[in-house]
Kinemage of the C-alpha trace (Angstrom):
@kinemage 1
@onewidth
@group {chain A} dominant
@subgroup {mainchain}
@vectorlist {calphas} color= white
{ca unk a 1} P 0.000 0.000 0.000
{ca unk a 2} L 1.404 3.586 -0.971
{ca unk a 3} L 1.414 6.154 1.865
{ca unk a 4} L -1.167 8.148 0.328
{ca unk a 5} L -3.487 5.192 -0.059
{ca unk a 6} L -2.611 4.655 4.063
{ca unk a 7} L -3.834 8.113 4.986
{ca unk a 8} L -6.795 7.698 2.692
{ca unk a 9} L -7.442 3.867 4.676
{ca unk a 10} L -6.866 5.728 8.079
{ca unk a 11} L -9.557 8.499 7.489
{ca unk a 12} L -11.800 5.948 5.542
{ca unk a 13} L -11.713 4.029 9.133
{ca unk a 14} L -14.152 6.013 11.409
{ca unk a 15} L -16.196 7.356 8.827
{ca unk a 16} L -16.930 3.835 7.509
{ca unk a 17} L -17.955 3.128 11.798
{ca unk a 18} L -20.172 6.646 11.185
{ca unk a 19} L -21.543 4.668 8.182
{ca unk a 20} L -22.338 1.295 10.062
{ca unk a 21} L -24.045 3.183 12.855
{ca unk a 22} L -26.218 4.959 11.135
{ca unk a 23} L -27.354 2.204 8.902
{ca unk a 24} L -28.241 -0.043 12.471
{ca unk a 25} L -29.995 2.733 13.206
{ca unk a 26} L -31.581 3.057 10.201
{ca unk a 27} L -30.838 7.054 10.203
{ca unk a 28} L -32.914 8.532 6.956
{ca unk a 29} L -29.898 9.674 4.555
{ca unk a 30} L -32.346 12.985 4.154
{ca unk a 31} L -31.879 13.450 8.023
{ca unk a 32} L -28.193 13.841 7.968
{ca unk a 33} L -28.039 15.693 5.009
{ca unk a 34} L -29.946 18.123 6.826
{ca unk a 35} L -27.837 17.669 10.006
{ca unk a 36} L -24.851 18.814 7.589
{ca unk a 37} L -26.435 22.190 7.127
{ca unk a 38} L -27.720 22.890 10.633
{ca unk a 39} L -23.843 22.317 12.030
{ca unk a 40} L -22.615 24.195 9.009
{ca unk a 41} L -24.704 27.233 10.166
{ca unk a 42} L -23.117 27.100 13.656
{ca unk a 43} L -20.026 27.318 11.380
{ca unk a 44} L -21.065 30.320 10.047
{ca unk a 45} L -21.663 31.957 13.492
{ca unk a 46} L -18.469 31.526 14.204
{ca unk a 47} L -16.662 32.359 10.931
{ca unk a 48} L -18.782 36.070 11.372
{ca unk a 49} L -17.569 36.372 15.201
{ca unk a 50} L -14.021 35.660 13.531
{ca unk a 51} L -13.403 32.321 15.233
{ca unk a 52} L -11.870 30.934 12.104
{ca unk a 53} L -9.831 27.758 13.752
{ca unk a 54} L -13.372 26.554 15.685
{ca unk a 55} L -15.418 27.279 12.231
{ca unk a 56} L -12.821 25.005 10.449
{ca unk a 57} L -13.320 22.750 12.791
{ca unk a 58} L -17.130 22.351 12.671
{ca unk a 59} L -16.685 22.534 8.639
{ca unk a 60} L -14.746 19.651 9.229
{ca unk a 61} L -17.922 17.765 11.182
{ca unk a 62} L -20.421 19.361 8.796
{ca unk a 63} L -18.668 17.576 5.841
{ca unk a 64} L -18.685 14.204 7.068
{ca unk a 65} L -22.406 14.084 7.072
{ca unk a 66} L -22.183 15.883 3.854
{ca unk a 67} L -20.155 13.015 2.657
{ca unk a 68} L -21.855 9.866 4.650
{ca unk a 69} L -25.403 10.459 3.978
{ca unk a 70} L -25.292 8.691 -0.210
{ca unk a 71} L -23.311 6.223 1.500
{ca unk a 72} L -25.676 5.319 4.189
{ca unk a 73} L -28.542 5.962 1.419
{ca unk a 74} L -26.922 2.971 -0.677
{ca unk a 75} L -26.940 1.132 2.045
{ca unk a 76} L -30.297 1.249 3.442
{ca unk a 77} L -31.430 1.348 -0.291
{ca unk a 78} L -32.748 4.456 0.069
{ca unk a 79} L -31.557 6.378 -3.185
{ca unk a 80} L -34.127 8.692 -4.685
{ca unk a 81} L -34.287 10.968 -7.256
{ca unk a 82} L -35.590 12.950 -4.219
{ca unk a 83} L -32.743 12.416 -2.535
{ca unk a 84} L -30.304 13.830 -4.733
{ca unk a 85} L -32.764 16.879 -5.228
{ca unk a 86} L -32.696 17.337 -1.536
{ca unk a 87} L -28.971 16.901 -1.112
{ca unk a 88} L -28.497 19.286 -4.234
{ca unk a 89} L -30.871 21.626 -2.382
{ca unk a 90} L -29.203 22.048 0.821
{ca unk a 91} L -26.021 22.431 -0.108
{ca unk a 92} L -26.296 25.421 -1.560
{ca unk a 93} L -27.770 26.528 1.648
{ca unk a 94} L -24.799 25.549 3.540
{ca unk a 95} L -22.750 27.264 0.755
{ca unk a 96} L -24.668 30.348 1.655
{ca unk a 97} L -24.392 30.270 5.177
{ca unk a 98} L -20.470 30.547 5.081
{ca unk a 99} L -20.725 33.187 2.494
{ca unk a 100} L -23.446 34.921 5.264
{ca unk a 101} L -21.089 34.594 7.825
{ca unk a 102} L -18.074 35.975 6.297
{ca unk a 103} L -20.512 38.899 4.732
{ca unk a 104} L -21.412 39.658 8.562
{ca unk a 105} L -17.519 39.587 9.693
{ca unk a 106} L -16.295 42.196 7.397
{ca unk a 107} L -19.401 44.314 7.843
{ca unk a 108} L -19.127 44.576 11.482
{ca unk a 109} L -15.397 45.333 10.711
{ca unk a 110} L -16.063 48.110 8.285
{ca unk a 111} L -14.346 46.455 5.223
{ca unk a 112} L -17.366 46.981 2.070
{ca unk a 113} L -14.504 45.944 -0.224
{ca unk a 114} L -14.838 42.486 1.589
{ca unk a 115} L -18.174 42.727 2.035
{ca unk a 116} L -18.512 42.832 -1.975
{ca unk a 117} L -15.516 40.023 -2.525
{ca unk a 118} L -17.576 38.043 -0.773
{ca unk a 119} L -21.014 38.388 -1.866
{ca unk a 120} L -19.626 38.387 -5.381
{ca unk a 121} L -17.748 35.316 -4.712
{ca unk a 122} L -21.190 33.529 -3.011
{ca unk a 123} L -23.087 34.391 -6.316
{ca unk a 124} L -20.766 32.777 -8.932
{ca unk a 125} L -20.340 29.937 -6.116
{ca unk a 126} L -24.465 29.835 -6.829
{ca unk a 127} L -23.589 29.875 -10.449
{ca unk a 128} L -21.363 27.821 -10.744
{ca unk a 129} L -24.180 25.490 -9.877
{ca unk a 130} L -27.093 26.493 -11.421
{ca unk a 131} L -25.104 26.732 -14.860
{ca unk a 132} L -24.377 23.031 -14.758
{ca unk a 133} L -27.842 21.903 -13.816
{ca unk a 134} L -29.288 24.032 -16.475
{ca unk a 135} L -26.751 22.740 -19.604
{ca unk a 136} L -27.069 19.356 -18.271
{ca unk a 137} L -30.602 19.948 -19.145
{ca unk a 138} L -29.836 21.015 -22.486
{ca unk a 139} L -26.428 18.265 -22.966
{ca unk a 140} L -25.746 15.126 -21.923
{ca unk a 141} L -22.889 16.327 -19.160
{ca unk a 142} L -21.589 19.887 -18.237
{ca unk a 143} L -18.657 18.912 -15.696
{ca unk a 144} L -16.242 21.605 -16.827
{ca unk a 145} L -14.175 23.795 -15.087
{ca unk a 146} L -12.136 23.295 -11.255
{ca unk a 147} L -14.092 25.670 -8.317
{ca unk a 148} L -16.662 23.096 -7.548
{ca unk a 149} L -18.400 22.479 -4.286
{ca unk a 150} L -15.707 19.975 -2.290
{ca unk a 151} L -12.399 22.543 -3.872
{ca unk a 152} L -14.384 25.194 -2.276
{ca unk a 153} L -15.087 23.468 0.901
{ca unk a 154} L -11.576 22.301 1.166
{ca unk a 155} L -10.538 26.051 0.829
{ca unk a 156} L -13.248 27.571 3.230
{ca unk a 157} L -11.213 25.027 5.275
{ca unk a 158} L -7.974 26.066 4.356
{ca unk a 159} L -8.523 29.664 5.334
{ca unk a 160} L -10.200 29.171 8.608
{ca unk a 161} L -7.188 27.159 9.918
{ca unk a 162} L -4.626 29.499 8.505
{ca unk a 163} L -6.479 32.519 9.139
{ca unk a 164} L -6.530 33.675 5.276
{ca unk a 165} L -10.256 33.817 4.782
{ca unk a 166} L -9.723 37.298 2.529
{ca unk a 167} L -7.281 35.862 0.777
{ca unk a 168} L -9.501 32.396 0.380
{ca unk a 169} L -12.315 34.571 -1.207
{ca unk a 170} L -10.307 35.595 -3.846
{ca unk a 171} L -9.307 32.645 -5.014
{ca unk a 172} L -12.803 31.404 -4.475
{ca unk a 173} L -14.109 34.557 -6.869
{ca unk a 174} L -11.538 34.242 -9.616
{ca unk a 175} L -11.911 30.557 -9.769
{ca unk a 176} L -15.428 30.762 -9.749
{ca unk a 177} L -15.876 33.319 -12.442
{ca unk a 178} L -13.525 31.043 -14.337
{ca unk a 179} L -15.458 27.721 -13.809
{ca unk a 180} L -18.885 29.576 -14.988
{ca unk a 181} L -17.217 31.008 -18.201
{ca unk a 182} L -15.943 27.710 -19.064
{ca unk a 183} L -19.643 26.196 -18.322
{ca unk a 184} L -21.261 28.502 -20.698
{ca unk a 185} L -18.403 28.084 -23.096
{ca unk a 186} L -18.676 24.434 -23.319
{ca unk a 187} L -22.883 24.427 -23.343
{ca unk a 188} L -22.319 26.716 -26.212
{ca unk a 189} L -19.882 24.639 -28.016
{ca unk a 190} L -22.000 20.937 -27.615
{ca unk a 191} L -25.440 22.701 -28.880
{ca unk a 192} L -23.529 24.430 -32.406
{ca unk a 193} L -22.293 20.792 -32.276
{ca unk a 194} L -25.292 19.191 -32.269
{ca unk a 195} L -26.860 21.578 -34.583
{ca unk a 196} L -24.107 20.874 -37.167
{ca unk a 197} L -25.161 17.762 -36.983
{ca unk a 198} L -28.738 17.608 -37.020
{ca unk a 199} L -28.264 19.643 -40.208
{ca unk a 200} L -26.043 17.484 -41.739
């Protein structure tokens, strides 16, 4: 076994014990996806009262339901087109409650230019998003582009234990704003492509 592929086995460990309690007690996947977003709001409370180590930390928690709950749903055999709807559905709310938080912090410490890098920043996060779920409605698949939801997790994470949140949201926005471009790019490029050939 590589090293990586021993770290990966070592943090695999208690989350698969997380998995197998659940499923004994037959925990609705729906139910801890909403668990996710209620401890990722307490996150938020603390990322605005600039507790950035303690928010990482409850990211941290917040994401293992995030991740667990289509694991325990395939288990249980409980996957649903619901399901995904629902999981879809409130993570964008926990998306938005970081973004909330960190909009709060720099308001209450009279920075507007943060304020603004961060709202910006939550709405192409929202975009990035809603652009895929709309091509994918249009094209077969619309996966393009890097600043999706788990790289922006694992930065929100990266700047609340290294205390570089502003710094974070930058690379957040400009990834973003790249990602969305790319999205509409690519939608634009499959339907002239499928045009082409339904004239053919």
């Amino acid at each position: 076994m590589t090293f990586t592929g021993a770290i990966g086995a070592l943090c695999m460990f208690p989350l698969r014990q997380i998995i197998r309690v659940c499923v004994a007690l037959r925990i609705h996947p729906n139910a801890l996806t909403f668990i996710g977003v209620l401890i990722n709001v307490v996150a938020a409370y603390f990322l605005a009262t600039g507790r950035f180590i303690t928010a990482g930390f409850i990211m941290v928690v917040a994401n293992i339901f995030d991740f667990i709950d289509g694991k325990v749903a395939t288990e249980l055999g409980a996957v649903s087109k619901f399901g995904g709807f629902w999981d879809s559905v409130i993570d964008r709310f926990s998306d938005l409650a970081l973004f909330i938080g960190l909009i709060y912090l720099y308001a209450e410490r009279g920075r507007p230019d943060y304020v603004m890098v961060a709202a910006v920043a939550s709405t192409f996060a929202l975009m990035t998003s809603y652009t895929r779920a709309r091509a994918e409605s249009l094209i077969p698949k619309c996966k393009v582009g890097f600043m999706e939801r788990p790289e922006r997790i694992v930065l929100f994470m990266i700047g609340a234990f290294t205390n570089r949140m502003a710094a974070v949201l930058w690379v957040i926005l400009v990834l973003s704003i790249f990602t969305v471009a790319d999205r509409i790019i690519h939608t634009w490029r499959e339907l002239r492509r499928a045009e082409r050939e339904a004239s053919a």
